[in-house]
N, CA and C of each residue as an Amber inpcrd file, in Angstrom:
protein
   498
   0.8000000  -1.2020000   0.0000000   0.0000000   0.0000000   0.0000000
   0.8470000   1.2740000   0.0000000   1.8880000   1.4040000  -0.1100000
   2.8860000   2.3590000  -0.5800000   2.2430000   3.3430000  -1.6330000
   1.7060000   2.8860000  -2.8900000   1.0910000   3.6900000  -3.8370000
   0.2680000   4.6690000  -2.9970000  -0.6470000   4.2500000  -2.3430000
  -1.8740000   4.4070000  -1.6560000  -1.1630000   6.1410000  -1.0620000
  -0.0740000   5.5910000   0.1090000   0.5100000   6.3940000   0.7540000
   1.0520000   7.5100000   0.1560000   1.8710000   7.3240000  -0.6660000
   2.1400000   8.2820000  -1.6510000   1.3440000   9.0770000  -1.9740000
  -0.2140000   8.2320000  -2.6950000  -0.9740000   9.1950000  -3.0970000
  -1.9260000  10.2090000  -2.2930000  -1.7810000   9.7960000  -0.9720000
  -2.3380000  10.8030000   0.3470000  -1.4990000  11.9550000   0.8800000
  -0.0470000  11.4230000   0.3040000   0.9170000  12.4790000   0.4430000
   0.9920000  13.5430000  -0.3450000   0.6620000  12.9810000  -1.7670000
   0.8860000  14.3540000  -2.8050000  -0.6930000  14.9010000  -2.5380000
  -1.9570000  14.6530000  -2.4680000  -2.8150000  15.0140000  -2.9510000
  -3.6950000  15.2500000  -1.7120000  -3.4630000  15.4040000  -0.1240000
  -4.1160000  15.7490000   0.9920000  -4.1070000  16.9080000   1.3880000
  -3.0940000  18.1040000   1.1110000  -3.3880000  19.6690000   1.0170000
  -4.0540000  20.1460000   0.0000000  -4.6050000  19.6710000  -1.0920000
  -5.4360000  19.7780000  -2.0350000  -6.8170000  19.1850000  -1.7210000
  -7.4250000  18.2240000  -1.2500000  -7.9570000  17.6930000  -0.6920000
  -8.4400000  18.1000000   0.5480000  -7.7750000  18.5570000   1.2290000
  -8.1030000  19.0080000   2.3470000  -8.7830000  20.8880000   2.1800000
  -8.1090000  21.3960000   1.3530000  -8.4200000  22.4430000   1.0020000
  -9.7020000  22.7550000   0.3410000  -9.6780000  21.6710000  -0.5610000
 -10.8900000  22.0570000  -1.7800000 -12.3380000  21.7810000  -0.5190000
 -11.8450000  20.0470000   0.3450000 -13.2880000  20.2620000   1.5790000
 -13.3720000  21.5810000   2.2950000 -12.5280000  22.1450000   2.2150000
 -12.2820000  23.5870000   3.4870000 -14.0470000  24.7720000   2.4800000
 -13.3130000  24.4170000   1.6360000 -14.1300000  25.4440000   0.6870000
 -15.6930000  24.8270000  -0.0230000 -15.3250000  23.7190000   0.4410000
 -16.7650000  23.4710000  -0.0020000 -17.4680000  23.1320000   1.4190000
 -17.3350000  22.9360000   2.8200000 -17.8920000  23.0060000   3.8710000
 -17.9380000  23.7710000   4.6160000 -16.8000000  25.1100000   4.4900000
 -16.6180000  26.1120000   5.2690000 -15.9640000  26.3120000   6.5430000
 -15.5140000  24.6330000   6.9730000 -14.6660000  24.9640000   8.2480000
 -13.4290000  24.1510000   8.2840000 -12.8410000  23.7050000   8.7510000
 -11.2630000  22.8740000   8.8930000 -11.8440000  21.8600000   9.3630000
 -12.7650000  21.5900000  10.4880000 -13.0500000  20.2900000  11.2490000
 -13.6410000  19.8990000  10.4300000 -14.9100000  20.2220000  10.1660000
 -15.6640000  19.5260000   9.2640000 -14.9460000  19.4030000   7.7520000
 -14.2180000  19.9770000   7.4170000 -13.1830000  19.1060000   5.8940000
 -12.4180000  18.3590000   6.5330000 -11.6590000  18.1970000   7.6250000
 -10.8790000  17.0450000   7.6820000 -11.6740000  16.0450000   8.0520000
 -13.0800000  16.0030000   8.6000000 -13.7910000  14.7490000   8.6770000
 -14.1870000  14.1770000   7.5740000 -14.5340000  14.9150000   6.6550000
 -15.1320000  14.8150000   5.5330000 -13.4770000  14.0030000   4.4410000
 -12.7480000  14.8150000   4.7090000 -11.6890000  13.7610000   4.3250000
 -10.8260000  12.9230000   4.9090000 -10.9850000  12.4200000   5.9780000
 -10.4110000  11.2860000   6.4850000 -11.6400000  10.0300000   6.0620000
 -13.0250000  10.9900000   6.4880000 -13.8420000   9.3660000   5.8590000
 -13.8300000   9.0220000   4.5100000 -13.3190000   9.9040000   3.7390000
 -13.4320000   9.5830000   2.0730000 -12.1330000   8.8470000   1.7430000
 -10.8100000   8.7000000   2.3270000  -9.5660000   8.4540000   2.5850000
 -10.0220000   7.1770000   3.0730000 -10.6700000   6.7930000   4.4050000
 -10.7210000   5.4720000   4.4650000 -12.0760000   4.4740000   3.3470000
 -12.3850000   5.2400000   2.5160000 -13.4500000   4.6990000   2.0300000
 -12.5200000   4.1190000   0.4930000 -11.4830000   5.3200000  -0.0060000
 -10.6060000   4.6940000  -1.0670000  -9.5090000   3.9760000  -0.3970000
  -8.9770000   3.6530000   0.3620000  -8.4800000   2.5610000   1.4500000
  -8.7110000   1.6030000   0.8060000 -10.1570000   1.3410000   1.0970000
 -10.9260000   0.1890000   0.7220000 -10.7880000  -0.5430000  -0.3770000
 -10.6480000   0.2940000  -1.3140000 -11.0620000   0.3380000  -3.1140000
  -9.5590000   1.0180000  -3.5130000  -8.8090000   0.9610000  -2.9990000
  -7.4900000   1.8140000  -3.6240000  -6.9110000   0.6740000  -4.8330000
  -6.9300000  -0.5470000  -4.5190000  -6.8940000  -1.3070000  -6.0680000
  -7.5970000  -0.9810000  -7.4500000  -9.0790000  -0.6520000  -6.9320000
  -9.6980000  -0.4160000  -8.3080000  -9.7320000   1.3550000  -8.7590000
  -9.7720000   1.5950000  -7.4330000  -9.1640000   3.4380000  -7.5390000
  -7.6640000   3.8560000  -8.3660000  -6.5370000   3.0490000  -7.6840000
  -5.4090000   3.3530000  -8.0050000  -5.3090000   2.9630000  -9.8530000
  -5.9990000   1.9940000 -10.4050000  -6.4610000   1.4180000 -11.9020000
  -6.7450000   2.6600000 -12.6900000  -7.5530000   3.7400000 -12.3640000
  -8.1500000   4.9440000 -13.2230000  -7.6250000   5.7180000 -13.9360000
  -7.9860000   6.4400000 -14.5500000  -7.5370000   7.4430000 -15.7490000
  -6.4250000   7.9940000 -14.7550000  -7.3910000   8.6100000 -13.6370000
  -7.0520000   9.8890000 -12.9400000  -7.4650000   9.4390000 -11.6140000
  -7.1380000   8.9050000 -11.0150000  -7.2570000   8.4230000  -9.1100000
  -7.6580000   9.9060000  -8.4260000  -6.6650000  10.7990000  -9.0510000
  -6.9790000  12.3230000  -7.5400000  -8.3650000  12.9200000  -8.2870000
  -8.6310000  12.6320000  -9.0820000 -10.3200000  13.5480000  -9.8990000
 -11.2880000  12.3210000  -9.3970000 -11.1050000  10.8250000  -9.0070000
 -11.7570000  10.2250000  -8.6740000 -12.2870000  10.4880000  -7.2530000
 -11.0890000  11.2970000  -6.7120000 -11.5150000  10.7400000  -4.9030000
 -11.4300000  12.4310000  -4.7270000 -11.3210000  13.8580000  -5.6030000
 -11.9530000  14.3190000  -5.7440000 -13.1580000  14.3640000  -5.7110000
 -13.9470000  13.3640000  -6.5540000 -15.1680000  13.2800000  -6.6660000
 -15.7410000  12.4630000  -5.2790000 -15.4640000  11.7320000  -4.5650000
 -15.8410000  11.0010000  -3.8040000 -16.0660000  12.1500000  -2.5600000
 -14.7990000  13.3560000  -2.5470000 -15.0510000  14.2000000  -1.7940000
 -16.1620000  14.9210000  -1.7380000 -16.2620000  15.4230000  -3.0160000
 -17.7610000  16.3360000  -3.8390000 -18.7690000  15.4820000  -3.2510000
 -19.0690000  13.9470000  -3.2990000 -19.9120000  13.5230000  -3.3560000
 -20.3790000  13.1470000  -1.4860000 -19.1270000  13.0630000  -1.0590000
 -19.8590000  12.7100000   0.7090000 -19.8960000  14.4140000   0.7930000
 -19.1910000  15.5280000   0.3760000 -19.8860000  16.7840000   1.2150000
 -21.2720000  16.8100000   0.5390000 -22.0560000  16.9510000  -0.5290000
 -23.2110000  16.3660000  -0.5790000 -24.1470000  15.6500000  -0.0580000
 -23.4390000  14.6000000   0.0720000 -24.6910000  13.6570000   1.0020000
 -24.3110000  14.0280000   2.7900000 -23.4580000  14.8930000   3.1000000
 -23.3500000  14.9850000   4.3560000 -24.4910000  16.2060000   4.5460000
 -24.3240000  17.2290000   3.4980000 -25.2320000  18.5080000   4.0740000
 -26.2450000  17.7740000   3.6550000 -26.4600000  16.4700000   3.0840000
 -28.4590000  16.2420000   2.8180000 -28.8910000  15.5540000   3.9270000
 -27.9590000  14.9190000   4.3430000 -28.2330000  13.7740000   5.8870000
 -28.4430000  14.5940000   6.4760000 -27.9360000  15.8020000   6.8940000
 -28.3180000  17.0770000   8.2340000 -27.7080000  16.6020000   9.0890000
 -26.5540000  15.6990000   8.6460000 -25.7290000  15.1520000   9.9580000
 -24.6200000  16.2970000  10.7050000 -24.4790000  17.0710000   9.2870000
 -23.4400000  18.4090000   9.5840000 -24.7800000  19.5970000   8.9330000
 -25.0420000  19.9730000  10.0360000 -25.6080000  21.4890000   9.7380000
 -25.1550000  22.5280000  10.6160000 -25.0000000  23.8490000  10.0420000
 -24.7380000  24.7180000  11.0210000 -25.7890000  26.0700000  11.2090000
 -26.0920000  26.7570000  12.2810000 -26.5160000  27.3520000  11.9110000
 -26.0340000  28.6740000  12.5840000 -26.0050000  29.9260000  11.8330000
 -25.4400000  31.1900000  11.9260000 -26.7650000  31.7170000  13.1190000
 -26.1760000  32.3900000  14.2350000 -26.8360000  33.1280000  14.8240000
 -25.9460000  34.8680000  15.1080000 -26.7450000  35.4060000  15.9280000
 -26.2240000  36.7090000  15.9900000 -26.2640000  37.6590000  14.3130000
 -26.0940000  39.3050000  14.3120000 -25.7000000  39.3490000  13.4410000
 -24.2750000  39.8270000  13.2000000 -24.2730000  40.3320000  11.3420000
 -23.2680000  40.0540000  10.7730000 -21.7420000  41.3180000  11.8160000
 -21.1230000  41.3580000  11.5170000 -19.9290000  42.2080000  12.0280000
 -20.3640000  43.3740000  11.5410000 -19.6010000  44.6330000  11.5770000
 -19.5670000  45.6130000  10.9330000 -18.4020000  45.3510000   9.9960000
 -18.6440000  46.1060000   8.7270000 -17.3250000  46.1400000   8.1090000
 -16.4840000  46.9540000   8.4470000 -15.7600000  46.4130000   7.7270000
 -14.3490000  47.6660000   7.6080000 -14.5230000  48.5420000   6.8390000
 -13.4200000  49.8620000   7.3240000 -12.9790000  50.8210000   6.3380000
 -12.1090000  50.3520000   4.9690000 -12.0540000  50.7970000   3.7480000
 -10.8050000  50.2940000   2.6390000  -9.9760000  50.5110000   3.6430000
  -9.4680000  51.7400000   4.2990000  -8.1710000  51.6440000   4.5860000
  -7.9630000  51.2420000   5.8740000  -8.4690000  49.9780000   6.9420000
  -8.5240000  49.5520000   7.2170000  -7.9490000  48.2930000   7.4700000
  -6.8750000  47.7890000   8.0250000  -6.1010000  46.7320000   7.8570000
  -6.5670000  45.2470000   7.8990000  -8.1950000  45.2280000   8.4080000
  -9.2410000  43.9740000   8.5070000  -9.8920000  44.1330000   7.6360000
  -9.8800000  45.2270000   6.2390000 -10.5620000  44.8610000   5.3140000
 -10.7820000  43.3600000   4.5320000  -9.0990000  43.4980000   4.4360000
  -9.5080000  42.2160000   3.3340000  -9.7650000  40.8240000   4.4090000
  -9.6070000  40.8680000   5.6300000 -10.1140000  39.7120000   6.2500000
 -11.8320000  39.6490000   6.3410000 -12.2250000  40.9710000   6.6410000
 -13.8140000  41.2270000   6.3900000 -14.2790000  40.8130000   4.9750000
 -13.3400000  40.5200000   3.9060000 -14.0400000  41.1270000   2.8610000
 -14.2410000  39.3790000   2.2680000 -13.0230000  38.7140000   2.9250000
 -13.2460000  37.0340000   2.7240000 -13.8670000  36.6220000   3.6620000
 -14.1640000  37.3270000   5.1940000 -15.4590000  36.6070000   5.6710000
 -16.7050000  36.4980000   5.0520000 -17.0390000  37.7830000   4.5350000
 -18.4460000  38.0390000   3.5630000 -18.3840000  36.9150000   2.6290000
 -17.1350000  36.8100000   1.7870000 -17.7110000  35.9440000   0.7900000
 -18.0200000  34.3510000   1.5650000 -17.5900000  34.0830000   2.7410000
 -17.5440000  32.9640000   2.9090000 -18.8300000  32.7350000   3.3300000
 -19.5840000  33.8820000   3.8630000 -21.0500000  33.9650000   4.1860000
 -21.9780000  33.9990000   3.0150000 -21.2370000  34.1950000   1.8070000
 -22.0630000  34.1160000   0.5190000 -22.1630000  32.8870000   0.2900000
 -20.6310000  31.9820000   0.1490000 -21.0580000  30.7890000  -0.3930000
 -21.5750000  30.2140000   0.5660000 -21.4100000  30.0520000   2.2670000
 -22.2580000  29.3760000   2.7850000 -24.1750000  29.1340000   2.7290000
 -24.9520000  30.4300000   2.4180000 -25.7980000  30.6340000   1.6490000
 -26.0790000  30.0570000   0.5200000 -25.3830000  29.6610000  -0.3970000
 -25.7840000  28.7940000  -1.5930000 -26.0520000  27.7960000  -1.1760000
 -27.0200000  26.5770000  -2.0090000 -27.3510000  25.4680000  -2.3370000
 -26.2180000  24.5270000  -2.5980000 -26.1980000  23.5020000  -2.0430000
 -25.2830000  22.9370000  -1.8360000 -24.8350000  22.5620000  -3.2050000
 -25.3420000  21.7810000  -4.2880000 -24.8700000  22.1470000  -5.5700000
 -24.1020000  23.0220000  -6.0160000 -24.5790000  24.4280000  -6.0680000
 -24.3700000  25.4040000  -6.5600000 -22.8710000  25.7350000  -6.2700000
 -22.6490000  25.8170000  -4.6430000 -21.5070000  26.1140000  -4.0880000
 -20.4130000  25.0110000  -4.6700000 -20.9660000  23.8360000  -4.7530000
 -20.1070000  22.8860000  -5.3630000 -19.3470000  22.9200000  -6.6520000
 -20.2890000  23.5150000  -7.5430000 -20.2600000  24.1840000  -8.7030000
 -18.7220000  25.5670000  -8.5830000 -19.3090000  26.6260000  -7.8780000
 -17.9640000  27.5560000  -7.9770000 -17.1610000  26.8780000  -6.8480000
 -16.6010000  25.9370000  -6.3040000 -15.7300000  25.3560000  -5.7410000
 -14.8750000  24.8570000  -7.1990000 -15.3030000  24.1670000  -7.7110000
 -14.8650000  23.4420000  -8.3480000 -14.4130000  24.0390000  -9.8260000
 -14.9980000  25.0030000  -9.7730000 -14.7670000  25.7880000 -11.2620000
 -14.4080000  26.7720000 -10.7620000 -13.9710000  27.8290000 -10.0280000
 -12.7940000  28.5040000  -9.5690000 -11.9640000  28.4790000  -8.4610000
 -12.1240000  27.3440000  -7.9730000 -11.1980000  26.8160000  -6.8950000
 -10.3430000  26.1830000  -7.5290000 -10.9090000  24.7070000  -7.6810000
  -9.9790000  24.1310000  -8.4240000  -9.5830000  23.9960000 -10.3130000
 -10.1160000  24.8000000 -10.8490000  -9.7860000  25.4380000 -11.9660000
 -10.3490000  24.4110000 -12.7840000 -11.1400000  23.6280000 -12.6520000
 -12.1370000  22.3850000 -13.2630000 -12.5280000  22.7980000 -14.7890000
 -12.9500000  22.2460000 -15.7670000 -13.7630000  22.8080000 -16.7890000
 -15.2420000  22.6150000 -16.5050000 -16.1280000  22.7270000 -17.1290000
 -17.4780000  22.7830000 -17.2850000 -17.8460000  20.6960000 -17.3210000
 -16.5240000  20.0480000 -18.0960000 -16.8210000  19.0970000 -18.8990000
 -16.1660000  17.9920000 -17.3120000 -15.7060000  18.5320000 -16.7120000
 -14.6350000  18.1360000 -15.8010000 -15.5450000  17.9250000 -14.5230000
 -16.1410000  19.2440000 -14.1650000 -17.0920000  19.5250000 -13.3100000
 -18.5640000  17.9200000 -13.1660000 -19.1590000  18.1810000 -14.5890000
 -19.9900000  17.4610000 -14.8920000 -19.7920000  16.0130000 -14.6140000
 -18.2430000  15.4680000 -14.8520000 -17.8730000  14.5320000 -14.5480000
 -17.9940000  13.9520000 -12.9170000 -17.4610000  15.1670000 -12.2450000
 -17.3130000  15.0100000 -10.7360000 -18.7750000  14.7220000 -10.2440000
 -19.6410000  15.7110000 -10.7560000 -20.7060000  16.0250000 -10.1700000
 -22.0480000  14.3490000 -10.3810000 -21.3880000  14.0380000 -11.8170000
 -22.5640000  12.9710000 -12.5520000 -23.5920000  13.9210000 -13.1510000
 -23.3230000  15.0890000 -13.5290000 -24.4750000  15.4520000 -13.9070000
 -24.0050000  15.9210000 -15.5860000 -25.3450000  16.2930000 -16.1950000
 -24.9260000  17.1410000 -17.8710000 -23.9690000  18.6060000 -17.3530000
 -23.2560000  19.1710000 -18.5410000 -22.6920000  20.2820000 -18.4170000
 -23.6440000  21.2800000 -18.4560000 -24.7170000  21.2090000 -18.9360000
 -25.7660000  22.4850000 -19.1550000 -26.1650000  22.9230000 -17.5970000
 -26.0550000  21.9070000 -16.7220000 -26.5200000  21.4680000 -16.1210000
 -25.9380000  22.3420000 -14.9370000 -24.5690000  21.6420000 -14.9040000
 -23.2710000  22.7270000 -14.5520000 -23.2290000  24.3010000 -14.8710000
 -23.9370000  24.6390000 -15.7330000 -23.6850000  25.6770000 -16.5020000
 -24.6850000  26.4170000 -15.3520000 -25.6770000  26.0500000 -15.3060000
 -27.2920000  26.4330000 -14.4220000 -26.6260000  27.0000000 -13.4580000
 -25.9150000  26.0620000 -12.8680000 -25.8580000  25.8560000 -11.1710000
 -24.7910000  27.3310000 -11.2120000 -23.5490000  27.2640000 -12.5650000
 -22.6570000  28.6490000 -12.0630000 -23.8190000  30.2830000 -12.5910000
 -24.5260000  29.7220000 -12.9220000 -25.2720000  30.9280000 -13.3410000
 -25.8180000  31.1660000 -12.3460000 -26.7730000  30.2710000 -11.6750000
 -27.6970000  30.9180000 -10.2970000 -26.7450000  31.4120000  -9.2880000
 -25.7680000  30.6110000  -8.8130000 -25.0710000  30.9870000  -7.8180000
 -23.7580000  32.4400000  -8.4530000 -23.7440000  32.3430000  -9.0840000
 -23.1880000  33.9680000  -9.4770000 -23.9970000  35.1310000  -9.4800000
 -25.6200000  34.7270000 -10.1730000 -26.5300000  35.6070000  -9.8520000
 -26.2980000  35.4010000  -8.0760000 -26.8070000  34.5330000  -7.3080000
 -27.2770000  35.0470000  -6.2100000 -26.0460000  35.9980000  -5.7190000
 -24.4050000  35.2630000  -5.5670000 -23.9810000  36.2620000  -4.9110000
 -23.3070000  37.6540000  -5.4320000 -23.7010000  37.9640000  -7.0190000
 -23.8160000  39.5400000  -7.7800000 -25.0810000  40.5400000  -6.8680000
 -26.3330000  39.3920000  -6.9050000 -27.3440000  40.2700000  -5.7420000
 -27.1340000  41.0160000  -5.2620000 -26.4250000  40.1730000  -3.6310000
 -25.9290000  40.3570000  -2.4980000 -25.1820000  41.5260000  -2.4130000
 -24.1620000  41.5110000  -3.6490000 -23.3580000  42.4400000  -3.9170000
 -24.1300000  43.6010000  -3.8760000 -25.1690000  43.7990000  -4.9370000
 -25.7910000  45.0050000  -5.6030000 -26.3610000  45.5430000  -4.3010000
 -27.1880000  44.7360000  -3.3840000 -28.3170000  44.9840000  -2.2820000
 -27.4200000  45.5970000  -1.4030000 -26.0120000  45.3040000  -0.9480000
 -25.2890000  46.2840000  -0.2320000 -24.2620000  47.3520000  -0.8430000
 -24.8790000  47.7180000  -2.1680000 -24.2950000  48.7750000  -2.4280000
 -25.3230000  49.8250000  -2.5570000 -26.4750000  49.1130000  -2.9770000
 -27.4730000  50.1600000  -2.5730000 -27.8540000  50.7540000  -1.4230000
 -28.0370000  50.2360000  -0.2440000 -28.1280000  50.1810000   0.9130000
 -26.9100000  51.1370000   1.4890000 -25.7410000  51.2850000   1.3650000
 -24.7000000  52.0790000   1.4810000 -24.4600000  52.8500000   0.4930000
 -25.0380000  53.3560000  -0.5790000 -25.6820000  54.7650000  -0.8680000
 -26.4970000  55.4950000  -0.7230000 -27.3810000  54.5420000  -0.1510000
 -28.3330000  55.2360000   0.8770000 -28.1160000  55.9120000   2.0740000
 -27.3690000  55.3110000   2.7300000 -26.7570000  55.7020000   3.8780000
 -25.8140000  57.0310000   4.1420000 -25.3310000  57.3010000   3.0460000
 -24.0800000  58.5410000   2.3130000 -24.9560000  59.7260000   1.5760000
């Protein structure tokens, strides 16, 4: 099982990262990938056989954060509200400015978010995506359209709102 090892070595900060961004926290991606890790364990003979082994267990990742947010075994829920922002010139801007988005994608549909994970996270194609996902590319196509609309919205609704304010 050397192969195996190897291949947890090159491909577990990638892995670990891409769950970070598609679940939103560190604990919950490293659970999410240690159980997908012991699940190609299992199957690392017919895994290690593939075109592409790391787009496979990629996908296996895609596919338990999926069925984890549908089980409701991992839900979270946001209370309190949001922070204030920052000023631009402000040295917590840009930490404010990646909390927001992380509050955007947490807001998406779990699809959807899966969708811009995967197509500007990990730099996926449309054709690549579809693969991971099992679904058509049009399909893919939907999911980056709604979820770009929703979080362009978001965008617009607090810029209006803070010209109002001025």
């Amino acid at each position: 099982m050397a192969d195996y090892e190897d291949f947890v070595r090159a491909h577990l900060p990638r892995l670990l990262r891409c769950a970070t961004m598609l679940t939103g926290e560190r604990e919950q991606a490293a659970d999410l990938v240690q159980d997908v890790l012991v699940k190609a364990y299992r199957r690392w003979s017919r895994i290690s056989d593939a075109d592409h082994p790391d787009r496979y267990v990629l996908r296996m990742v895609t596919n338990g954060y999926l069925s984890w947010r549908r089980s409701g075994s991992a839900r979270l829920i946001a209370v309190g509200d949001p922070p204030d922002e920052a000023g631009p010139d402000d040295f917590a801007s840009e930490h404010a400015a990646r909390d927001d988005m992380w509050r955007r994608l947490a807001r998406l549909p779990k699809r959807q978010r899966a969708v811009v994970v995967l197509r500007y996270y990990e730099q996926l194609s449309d054709a690549d995506i579809a693969d991971v996902l099992g679904c058509a590319q049009a399909t893919v196509r939907a999911h980056a359209h709604k979820a770009l609309t929703t979080l362009r919205h978001g965008l617009t609704i607090e810029r209006v709102a803070q010209a109002k304010e001025t």
